[in-house]
N, C-alpha and C positions, 0 to 999 in steps of 0.2 A: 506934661507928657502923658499922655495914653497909650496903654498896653492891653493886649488880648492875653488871657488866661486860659490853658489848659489842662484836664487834666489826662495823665493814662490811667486805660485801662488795666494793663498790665502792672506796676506797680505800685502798691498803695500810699497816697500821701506823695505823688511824684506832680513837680509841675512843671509846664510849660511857658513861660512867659514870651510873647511876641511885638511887633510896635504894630502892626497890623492884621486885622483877624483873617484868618482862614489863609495868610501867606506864609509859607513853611521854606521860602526859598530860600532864606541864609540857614536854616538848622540843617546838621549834617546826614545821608540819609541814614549812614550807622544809629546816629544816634534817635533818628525816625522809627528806624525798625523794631529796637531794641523797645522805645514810649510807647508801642501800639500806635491805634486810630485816635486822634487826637480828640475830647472831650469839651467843647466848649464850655467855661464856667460865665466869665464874664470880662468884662470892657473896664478897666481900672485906670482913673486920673492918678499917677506918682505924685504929681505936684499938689498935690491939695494938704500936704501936712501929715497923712496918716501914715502910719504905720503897720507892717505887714507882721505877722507873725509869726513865721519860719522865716521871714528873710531879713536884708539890709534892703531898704529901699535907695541908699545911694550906690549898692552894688547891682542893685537890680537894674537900675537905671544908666550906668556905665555900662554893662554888660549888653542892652540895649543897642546902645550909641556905634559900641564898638564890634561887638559880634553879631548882632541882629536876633538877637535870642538870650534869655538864662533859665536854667534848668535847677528849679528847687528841690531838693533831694533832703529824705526826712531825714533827722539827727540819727545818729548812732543809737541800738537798744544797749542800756547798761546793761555790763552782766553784772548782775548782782551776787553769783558766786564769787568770784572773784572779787568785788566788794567787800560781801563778807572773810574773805580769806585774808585781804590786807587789813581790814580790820583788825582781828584777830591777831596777827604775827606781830601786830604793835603792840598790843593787849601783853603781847608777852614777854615784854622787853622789860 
């Protein structure tokens, strides 16, 4: 299975994944608007083995099948205060 890759410009580390390049017609236009102009990275075989590294490639590939689009979206930033704070309140038990 082969996928097109985009990326936005608007926010960073956000992707696009599609079964066909330059076809945006299953993604919804909300969530068009919101991605920007969409970035072409590149043309990815799912089936070849590899592994993707912000995603699941068997969710990537469901997501495909089913909605005609997945949208990669970067992890959460740790707060690290709050890190630090539970840290601490155990520290003092």
């Amino acid at each position: 299975m082969f996928c097109a890759i985009y990326k936005s410009p608007k926010k960073e580390n956000t992707y696009l994944y599609i079964n066909n390049k330059d076809d945006f017609s299953q993604v919804p236009k909300s969530l068009m608007a919101t991605f920007g102009t969409p970035q072409f990275v590149m043309v990815l075989n799912l089936d070849n083995g590899r592994k993707l590294a912000l995603a699941d490639v068997d969710k990537v590939k469901d997501a495909l099948a089913t909605a005609g689009f997945y949208l990669q979206v970067p992890p959460p930033v740790t707060n690290l205060l709050d890190e630090y704070k539970a840290s601490m309140a155990g520290n003092n038990s």
